[in-house]
N, C-alpha and C positions, 0 to 999 in steps of 0.2 A: 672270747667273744669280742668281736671289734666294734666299739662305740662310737657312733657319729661324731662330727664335730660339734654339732651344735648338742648331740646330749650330753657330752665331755663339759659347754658350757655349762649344760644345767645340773652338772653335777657339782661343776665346781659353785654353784649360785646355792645348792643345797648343804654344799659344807661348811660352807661360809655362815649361813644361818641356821644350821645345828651347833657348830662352833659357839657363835653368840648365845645359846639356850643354853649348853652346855656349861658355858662359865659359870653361868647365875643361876638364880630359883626360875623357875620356870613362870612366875607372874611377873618377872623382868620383862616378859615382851607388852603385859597392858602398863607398867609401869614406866617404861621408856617409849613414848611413841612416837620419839624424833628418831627413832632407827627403825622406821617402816620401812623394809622391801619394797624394791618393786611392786613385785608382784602381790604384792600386798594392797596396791596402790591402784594396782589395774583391775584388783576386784572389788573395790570399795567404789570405784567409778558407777561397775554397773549395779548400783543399788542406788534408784532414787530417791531422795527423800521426801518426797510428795508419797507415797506410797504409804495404804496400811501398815500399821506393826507388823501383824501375821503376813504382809507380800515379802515388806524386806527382811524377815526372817527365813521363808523359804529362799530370795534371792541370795543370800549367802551359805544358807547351810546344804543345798541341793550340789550348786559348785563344790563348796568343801567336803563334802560326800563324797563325789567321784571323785578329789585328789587322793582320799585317804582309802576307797576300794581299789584304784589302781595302786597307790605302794603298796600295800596289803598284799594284792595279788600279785607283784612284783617279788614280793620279801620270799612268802611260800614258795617259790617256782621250784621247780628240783631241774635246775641247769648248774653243771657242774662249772661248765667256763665262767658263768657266771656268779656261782659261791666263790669261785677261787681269785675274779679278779677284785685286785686292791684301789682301792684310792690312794691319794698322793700322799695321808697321813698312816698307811699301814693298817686300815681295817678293811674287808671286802666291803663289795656294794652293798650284800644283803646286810650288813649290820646298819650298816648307815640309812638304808632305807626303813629297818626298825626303829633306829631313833628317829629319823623324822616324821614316821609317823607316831610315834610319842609324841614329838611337839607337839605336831597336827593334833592330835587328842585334846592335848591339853588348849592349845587356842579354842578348838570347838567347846572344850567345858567352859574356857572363860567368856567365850561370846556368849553361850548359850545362856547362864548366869546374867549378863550384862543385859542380854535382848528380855530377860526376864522380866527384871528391875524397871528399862523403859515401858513395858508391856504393863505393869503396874502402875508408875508416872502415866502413862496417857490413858488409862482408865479412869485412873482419877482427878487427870483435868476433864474429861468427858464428862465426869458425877458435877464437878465443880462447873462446871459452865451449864449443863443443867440445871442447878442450883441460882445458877447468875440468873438466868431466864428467866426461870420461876418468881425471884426476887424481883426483879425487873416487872415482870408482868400484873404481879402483885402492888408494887408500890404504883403502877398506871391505874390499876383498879382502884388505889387508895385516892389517887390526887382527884381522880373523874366524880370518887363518892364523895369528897369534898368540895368539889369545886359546885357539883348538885347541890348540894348541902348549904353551901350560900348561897345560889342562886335562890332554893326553895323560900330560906328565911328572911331573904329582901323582894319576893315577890308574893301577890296575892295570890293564894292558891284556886278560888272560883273565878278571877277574871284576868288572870296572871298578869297583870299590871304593877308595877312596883309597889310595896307599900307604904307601909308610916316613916318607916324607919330609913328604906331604900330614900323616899322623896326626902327626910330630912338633912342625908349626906348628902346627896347631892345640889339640897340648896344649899348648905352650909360651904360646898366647894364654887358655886357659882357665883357665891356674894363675895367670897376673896379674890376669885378671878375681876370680878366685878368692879372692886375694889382698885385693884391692880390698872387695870386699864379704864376706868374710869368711865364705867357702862351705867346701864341703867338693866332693870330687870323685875320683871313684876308674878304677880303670885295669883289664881284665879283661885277661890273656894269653891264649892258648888255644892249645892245640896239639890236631892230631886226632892220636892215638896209633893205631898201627895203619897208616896212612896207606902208609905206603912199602911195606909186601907189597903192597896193592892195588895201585899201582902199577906195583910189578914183574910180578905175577903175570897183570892185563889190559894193560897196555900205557899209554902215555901219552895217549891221546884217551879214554879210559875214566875215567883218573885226572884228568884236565883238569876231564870233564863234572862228576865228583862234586867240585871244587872249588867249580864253581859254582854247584852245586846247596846246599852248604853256607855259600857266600856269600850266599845269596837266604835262605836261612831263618834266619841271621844278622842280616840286614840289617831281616829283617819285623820282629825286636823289638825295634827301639830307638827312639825317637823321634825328629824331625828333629835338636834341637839338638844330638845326642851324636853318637859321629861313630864306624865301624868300620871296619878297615883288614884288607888283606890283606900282613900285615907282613913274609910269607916265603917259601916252600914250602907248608908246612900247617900253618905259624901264624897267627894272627890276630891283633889288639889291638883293645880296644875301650876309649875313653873315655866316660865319662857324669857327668856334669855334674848339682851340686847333689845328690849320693846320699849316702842315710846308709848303714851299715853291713845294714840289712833289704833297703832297695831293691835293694844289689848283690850281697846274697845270693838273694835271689829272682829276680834276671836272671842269676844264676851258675845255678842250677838249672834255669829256661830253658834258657839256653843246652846246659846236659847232656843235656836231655831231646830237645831237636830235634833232635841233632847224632847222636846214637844211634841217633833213627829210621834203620832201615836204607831203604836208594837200592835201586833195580831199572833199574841200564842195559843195553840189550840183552840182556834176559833174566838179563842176571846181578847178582844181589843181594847188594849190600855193604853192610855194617856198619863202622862204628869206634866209638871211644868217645872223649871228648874227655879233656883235662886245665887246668884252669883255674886260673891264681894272678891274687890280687887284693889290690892297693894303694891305700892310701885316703891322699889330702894332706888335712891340712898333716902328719898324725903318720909318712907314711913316705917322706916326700921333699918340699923345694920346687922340685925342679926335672923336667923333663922326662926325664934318664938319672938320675936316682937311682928316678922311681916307676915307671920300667921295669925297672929292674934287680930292686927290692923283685917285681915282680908274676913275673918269668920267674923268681926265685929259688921263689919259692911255689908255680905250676907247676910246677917239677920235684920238689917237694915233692909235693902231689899225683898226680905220673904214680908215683913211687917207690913212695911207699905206696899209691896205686889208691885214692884220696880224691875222687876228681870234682874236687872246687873245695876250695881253701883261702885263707885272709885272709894276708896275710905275716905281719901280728903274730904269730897263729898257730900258723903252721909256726916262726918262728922261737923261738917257744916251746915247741915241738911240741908245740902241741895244732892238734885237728882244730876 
């Protein structure tokens, strides 16, 4: 039988690398993989690696299927010219295409094995990076129920306004800014007088509503950077930032005047009247419990003598 030229090359390309399997153990070919073939090269090309495991598994083993049913059906043949002719080393074709479909076997058991192992590797960064997520998503849930968490316990929970504690850090960081640049800043107390006969006399969802309703008309008149608390019962505190002695008289008189406006809940129309003491740093305290104490002392001043608002210095001189 007469062989092409170009199958003469691919004969000689087949004994060339049966030769190399031949020498060694046949896991010579994953363990040297700086003597890849060609053709080795050209089918490695068409397997993506973007591609599923399970694609690039079929992309090499469908190809390698049909090289090893054609030697196969090549080996069987019953052509006599063809049992009888030899290669250049003295064994006919058909043995040679026996042994290299041994190789061929053997390369497919060692990929098959190989593509195993990664098939196991990317399953289990798949579990792992599920795993990341779930962590992930968890610790987001954790930081949100924290960060609620303080939010709830520096705010009031019936009028959500900051509270005791919320007003105290924050004055404690204003009287150092304060301090620092050489401001002034003053302290409003407030008590609604009156407050507990309501109370008593509608019930506590009546006295609740007009808390809040006097937290909200509170709240409208101060700017962001000041900051008002619901410091008590039917106290309040209010800090404000950079005020001279005008500005916290004219926000004291606000304050009296809104606060007075009489409420209509459920038909029933309540009035109080407030009572306001006001402390101004650095002259009546540099710390946070002394320009409280100055401002609740002045309030009481004010509720006694029925003054609305007074300055501590003030009352403490008793004047209005």
């Amino acid at each position: 039988m007469n062989i092409p030229v170009q199958a003469n090359k691919a004969w000689v390309a087949v004994e060339q690398y049966i030769d190399s399997i031949i020498k060694g153990p046949r896991t010579s070919v994953v363990q040297q993989p700086a003597k890849v073939s060609p053709s080795e090269v050209t089918i490695s090309k068409t397997i993506p690696a973007h591609l599923p495991l399970s694609s690039r598994h079929m992309a090499w083993r469908t190809p390698l299927q049909v090289v090893m049913n054609t030697l196969h059906e090549l080996a069987v043949a019953n052509c006599t010219s063809f049992q009888s002719h030899e290669t250049g080393n003295g064994r006919t074709i058909q043995s040679r295409l026996k042994e290299c479909l041994v190789a061929l076997e053997g390369m497919q058991e060692t990929l098959q094995v190989e593509f195993n192992r990664l098939e196991h590797v990317e399953r289990k960064a798949c579990a792992d990076r599920a795993d990341l997520a779930q962590t992930r998503s968890e610790l987001i849930g954790t930081r949100i129920a924290a960060r609620l968490a303080h939010h709830k316990s520096m705010h009031d929970e019936l009028t959500a306004l900051p509270n005791r504690a919320c007003f105290l850090q924050r004055l404690d960081q204003a009287l150092a800014n304060a301090e620092r640049q050489h401001l002034t800043l003053g302290v409003l107390f407030i008590d609604l007088d009156g407050f507990k006969s309501v109370n008593d006399a509608n019930g506590h969802l009546i006295g609740d509503a007009f808390l809040q309703i006097m937290a909200a008309r509170l709240a409208r008149m101060v700017r962001a950077d000041d900051t008002i608390c619901r410091f008590g019962g039917d106290e309040f505190a209010t800090l404000i930032n950079g005020a001279d002695r005008n500005r916290l008289a004219d926000l004291a008189g606000k304050f009296y005047t809104a606060i007075s406006e009489p409420v209509k809940i459920d038909s029933v129309l309540l009035a109080v009247r407030p009572s306001i003491g006001i402390s101004v740093s650095p002259g009546d305290g540099a710390t946070a419990e002394e320009l409280l104490k100055c401002a609740d002392d002045a309030m009481y001043h004010a509720k006694t003598n029925r003054l609305g608002f007074v300055f501590h210095d003030s009352a403490s001189a008793g004047k209005t």
